[in-house]
C-alpha positions as CSV (number, residue, x, y, z in Angstrom):
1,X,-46.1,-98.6,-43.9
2,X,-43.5,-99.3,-46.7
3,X,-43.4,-97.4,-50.0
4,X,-42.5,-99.0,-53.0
5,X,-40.0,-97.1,-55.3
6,X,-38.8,-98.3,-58.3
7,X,-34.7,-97.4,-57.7
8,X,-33.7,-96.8,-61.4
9,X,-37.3,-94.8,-62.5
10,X,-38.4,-92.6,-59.3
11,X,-36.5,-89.5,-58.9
12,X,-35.6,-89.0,-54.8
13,X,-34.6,-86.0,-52.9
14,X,-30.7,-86.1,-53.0
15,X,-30.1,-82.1,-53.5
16,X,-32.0,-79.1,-52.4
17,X,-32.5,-78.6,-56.1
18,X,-33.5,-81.7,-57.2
19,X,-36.6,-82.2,-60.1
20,X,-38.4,-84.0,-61.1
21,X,-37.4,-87.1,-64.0
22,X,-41.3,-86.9,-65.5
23,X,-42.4,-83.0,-65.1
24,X,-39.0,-81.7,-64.3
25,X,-40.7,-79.6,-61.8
26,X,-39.0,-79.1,-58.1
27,X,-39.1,-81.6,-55.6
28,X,-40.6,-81.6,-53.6
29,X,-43.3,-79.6,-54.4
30,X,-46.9,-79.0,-53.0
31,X,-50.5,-79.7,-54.7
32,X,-53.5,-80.4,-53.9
33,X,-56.2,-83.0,-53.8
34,X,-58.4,-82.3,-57.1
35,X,-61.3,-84.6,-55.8
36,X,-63.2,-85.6,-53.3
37,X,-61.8,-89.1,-52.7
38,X,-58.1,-90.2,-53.9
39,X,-56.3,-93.5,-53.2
40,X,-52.5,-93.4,-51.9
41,X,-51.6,-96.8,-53.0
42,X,-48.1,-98.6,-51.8
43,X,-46.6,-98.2,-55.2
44,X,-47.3,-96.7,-58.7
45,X,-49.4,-98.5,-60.6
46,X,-53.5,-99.9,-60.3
47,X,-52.7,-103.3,-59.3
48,X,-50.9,-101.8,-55.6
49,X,-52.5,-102.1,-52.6
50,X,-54.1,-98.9,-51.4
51,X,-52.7,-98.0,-48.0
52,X,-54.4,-94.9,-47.4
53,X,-57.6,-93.1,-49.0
54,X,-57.8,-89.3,-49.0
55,X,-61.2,-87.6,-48.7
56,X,-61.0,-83.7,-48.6
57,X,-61.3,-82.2,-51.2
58,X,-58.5,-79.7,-51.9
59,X,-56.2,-81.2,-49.1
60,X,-52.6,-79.7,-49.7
61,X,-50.0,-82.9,-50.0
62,X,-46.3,-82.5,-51.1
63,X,-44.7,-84.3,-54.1
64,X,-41.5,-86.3,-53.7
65,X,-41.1,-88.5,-56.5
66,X,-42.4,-89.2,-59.8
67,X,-42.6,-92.4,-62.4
68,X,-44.9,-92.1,-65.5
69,X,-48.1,-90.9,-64.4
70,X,-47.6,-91.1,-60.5
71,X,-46.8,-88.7,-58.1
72,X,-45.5,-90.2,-54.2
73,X,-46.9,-87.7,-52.0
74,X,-47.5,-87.4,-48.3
75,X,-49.7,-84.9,-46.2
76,X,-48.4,-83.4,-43.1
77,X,-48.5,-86.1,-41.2
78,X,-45.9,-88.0,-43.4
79,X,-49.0,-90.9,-44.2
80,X,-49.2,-90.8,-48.3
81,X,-48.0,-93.2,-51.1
82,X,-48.5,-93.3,-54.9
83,X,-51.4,-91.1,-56.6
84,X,-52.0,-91.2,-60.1
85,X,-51.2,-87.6,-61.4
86,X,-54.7,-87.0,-62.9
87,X,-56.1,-86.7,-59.0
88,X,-54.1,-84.0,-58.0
89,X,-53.9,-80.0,-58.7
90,X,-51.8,-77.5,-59.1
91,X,-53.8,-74.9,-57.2
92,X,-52.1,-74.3,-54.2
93,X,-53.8,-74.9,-50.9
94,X,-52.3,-74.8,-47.4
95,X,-53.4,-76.5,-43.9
96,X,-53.9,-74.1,-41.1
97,X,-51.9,-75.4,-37.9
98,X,-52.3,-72.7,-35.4
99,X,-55.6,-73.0,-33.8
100,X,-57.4,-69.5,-34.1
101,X,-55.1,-68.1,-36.1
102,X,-55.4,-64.6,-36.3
103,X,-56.2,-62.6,-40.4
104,X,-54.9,-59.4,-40.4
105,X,-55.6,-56.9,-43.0
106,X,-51.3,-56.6,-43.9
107,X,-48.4,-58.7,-43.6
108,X,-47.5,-57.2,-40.0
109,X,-48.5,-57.8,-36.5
110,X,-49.7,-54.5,-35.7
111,X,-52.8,-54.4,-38.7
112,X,-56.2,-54.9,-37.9
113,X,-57.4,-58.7,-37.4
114,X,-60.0,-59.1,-39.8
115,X,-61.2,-63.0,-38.7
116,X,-59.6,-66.1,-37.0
117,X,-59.4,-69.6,-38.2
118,X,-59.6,-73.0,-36.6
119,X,-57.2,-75.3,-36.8
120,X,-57.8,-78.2,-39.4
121,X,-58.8,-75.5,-42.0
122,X,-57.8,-76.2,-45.6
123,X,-57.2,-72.5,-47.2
124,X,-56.4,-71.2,-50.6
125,X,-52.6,-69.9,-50.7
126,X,-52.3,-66.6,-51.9
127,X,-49.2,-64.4,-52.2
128,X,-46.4,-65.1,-49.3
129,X,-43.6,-63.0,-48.2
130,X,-40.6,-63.9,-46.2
131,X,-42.7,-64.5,-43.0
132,X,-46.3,-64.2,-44.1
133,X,-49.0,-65.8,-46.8
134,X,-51.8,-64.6,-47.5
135,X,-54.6,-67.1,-47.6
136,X,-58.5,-67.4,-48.0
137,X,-60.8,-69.5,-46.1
138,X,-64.6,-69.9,-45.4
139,X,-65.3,-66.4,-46.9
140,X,-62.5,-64.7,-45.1
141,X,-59.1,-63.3,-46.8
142,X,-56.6,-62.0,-45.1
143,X,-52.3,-62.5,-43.8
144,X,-51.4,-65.0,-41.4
145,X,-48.0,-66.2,-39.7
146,X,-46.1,-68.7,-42.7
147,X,-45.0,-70.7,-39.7
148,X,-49.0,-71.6,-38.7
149,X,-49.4,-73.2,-42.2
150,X,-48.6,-76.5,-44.2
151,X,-48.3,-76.7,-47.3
152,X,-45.6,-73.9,-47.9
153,X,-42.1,-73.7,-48.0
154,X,-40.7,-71.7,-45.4
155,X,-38.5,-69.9,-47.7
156,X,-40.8,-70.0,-50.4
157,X,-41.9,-66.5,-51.4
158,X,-45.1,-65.7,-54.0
159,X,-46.9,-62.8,-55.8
């Protein structure tokens, strides 16, 4: 699948620090879905062809470029395109890798498991440490391994 970018407007990811030329926020960054269906089309504007259509809700996808009011983003898999801004969120949501993937009640492998959680699961991100986020899903809250998530940074740390 090839991408469109527009080579003087979209901003790419030539340093570890690089941001954003509409929002001047990090990129890349992560988001998430805001509705229940969103179109990933090959470049940023209406009259692109759609290459992909996203239909979970709250599905976490990370930014890495902007131009006016679109966002290029791709989910884990690396499938994505261009999104018009207004379909995605800033609440933060993670996708749980690590089948059965064990809750415990604090950051640390010795605390009590409180629940395990499938694979596929899309959680809400919560605080993360070093080497542990804290996440909710299906009713369940609790601190899981960073590296059985994506949608998180793996130095990203949050309170």
């Amino acid at each position: 699948m090839a991408i469109y970018l527009p080579p003087a407007q979209a901003q790419e990811l030539d340093s570890p620090e690089a941001r954003g030329t509409v929002t001047n926020l990090p990129l890349p960054r992560y988001v998430s879905l805001k509705s229940t269906e969103g179109n990933a089309r090959r470049g940023p504007s209406l009259s692109h062809r759609i290459d992909w259509v996203y239909t979970r809700r709250a599905m976490p996808l990370q930014i890495t470029a902007e131009y006016g009011h679109w966002r290029r983003v791709q989910d884990r898999d690396g499938a994505g395109g261009w999104m018009h801004y207004s379909l995605l969120s800033g609440v933060r949501t993670v996708l749980v890798e690590k089948d059965m993937a064990p809750l415990h009640a604090r950051p640390s492998e010795d605390a009590e498991v409180l629940a395990k959680v499938q694979a596929g699961v899309v959680a809400r991100l919560g605080e993360c440490t070093l080497n542990w986020c804290r996440i909710t899903a299906g009713g369940s809250r609790g601190w899981t391994h960073k590296s059985a998530l994506w949608g998180v940074s793996e130095d990203e740390i949050r309170e």
